[in-house]
C-alpha positions in Angstrom: 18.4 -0.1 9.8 16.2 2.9 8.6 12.9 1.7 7.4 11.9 4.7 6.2 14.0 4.4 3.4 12.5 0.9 2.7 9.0 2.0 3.6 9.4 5.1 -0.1 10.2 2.0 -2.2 7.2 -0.1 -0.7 4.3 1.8 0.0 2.7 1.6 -3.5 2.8 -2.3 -3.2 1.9 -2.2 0.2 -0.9 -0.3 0.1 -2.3 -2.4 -3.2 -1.8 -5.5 -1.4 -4.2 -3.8 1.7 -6.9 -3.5 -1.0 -7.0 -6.6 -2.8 -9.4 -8.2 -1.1 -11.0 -5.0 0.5 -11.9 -1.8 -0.3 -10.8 1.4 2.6 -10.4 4.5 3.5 -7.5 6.9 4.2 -7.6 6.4 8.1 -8.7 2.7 7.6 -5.9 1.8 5.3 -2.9 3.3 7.5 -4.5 1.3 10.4 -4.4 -1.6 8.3 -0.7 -1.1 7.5 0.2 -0.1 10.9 -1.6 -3.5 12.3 0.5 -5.4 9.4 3.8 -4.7 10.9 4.6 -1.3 9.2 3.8 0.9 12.2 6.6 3.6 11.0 4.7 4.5 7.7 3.4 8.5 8.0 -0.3 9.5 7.3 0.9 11.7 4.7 2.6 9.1 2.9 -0.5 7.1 2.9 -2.3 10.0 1.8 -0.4 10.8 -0.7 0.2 7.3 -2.5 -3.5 7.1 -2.4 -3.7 10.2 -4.5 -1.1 9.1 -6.7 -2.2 5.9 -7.2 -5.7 7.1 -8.2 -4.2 9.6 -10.4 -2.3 6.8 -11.9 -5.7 4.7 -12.8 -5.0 2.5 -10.3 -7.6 2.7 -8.0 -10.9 4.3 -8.2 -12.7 5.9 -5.5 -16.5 6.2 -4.3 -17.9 8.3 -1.3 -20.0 7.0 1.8 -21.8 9.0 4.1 -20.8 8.5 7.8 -23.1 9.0 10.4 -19.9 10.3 12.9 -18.2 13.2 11.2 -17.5 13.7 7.6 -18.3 11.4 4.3 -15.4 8.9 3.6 -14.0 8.7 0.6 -13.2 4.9 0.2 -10.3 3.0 -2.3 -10.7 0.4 -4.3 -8.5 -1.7 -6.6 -9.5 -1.6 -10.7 -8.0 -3.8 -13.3 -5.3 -1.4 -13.8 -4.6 -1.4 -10.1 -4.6 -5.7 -9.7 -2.7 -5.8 -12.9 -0.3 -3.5 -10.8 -0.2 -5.6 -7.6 0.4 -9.0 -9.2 4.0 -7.1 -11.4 5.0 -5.6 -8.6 4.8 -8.5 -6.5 7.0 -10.6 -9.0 9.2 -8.0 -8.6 9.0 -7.5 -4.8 9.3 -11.4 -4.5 12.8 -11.3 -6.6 14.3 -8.7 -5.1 13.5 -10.2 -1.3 14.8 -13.8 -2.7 18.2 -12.1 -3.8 18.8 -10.5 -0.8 17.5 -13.2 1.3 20.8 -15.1 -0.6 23.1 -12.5 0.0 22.1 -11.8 3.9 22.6 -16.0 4.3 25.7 -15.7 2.6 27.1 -13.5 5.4 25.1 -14.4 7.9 
C-alpha cells in the first residue's frame, strides 16, 4: 500500500499530536515523526503543514537563538491548536475503528 496517500490525510494530526506535550522545531519535529514510525513523510510536507497550521491559528511560534548555525524558530500548540488535536483525534479514532471492522471482516 502507498502511504503517501495516507500520510496527505494525516499529517495535520500527526504533527499536533508531536506537539502536545512538547514544543519543536521544523528539523526536530520531522525527526520526531520519522522516529514515530512515519519515516516516508517529506521535509516539505512538514514544512509546509507547519505553515499552514500557524496560518490557521493553530500553533504559535517563538524564536531561539542557537549557538550552531541559524536561530530556530520553534512550534507550539495554542488553545485553537489542542482544541484541534482532541476533534481530530475523535475523528481519527472512528475512522481506524471502522476499518479495523472491515479489514477483520475479510481478514
Amino acid at each position: 500500500m502507498d502511504t503517501t496517500q495516507l500520510l496527505k490525510g494525516v499529517l495535520d494530526l500527526a504533527v499536533l499530536a508531536v506537539l502536545r506535550d512538547e514544543d519543536g522545531y521544523g528539523y526536530d519535529i520531522l525527526r520526531r515523526l520519522r522516529s514515530a514510525g512515519l519515516e516516508e513523510v517529506g521535509d516539505a510536507s512538514v514544512y509546509g503543514t507547519l505553515r499552514r497550521l500557524f496560518q490557521a491559528g493553530m500553533l504559535t511560534t517563538y524564536v531561539v537563538p542557537s549557538e550552531e548555525g541559524p536561530h530556530r524558530k520553534y512550534y507550539a500548540l495554542n488553545a485553537a491548536g489542542r482544541t484541534q488535536l482532541s476533534a481530530s483525534s475523535k475523528v481519527w479514532r472512528g475512522f481506524a475503528q471502522t476499518m479495523d471492522q472491515l479489514i477483520g471482516e475479510t481478514a
